[in-house]
C-alpha positions as CSV (number, residue, x, y, z in Angstrom):
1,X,-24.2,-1.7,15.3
2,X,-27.3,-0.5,14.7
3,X,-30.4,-1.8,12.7
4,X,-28.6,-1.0,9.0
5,X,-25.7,-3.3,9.8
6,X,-23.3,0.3,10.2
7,X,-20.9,0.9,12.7
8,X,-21.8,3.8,15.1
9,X,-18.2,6.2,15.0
10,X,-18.2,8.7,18.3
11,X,-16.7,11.8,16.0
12,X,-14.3,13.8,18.1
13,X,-13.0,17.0,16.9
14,X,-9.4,18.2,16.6
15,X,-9.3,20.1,19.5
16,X,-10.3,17.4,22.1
17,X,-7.9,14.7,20.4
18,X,-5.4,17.1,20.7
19,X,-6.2,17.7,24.6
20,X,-6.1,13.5,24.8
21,X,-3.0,13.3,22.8
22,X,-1.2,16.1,25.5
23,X,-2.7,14.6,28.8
24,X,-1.5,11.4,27.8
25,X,1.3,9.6,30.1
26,X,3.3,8.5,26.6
27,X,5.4,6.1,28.9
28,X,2.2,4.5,30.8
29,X,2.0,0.5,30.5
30,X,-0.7,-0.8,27.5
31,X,-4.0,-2.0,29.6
32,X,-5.0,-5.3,28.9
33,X,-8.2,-4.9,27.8
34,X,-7.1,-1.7,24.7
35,X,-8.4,-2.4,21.7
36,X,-6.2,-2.0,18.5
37,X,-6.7,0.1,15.8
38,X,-7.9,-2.2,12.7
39,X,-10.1,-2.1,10.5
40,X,-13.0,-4.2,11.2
41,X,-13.5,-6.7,8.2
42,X,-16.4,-8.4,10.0
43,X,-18.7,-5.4,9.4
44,X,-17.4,-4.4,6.0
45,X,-15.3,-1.7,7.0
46,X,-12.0,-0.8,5.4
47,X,-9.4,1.6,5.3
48,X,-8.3,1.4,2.5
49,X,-10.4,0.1,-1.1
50,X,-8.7,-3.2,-2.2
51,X,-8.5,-1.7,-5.8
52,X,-6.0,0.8,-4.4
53,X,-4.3,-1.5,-2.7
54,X,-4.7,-4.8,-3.5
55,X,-3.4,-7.8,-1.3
56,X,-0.1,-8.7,-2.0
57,X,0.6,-11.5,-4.5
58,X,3.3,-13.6,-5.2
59,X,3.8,-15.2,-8.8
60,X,5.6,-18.3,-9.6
61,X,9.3,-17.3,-10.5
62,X,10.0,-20.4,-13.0
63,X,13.4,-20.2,-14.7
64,X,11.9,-19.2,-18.0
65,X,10.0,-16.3,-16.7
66,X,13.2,-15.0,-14.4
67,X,15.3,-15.7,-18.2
68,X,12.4,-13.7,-20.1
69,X,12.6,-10.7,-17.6
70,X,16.7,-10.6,-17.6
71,X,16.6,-10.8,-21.0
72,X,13.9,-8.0,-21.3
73,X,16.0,-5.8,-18.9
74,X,19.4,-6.6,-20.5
75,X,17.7,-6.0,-24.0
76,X,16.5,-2.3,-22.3
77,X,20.4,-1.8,-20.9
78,X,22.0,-2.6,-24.4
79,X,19.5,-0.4,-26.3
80,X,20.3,2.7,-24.0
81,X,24.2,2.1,-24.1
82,X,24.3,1.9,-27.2
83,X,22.7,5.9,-27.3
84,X,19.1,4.9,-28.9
85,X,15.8,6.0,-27.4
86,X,13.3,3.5,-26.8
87,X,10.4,6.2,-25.0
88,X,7.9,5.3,-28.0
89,X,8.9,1.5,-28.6
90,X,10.9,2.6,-32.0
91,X,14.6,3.3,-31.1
92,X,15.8,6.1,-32.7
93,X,19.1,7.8,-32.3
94,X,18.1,10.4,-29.0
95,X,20.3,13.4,-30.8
């Protein structure tokens, strides 16, 4: 790290990855000391924003909300059998 609290990156160009990636013995034994490929939290650094891809979450499933969402989807299911369009929230007859 330097002085600013960033990360130094080496930048290595396509050319020399490639050459790594083709010298490499792909069926060599992982060393002991290798160091994954993660993003470092610690310093702040991410791959990915959180708003694009947020943690996952898990809500409660309580029998009234499972009943609310069957009953939402089974509302949908009748609605479109029985030939009506709901795209805009009004069914209409889709012909």
């Amino acid at each position: 790290m330097n002085d600013t609290g960033a990360t130094d990156v080496e930048v290595i160009d396509a050319e020399e990855l490639e050459r790594f990636a083709m010298s490499a013995d792909p069926d060599a034994p992982i060393p002991e000391d290798a160091i994954p490929f993660v993003a470092d939290h610690a310093a702040g650094v991410e791959l990915l924003p959180n708003w694009y891809m947020p943690a996952p979450q898990s809500a409660k499933r309580t029998p009234a909300r499972m009943l609310g969402a069957a009953a939402f989807v089974g509302a949908l299911v009748i609605v479109n059998a029985a030939g009506l369009c709901v795209t805009y929230g009004l069914p209409e007859i889709a012909w």
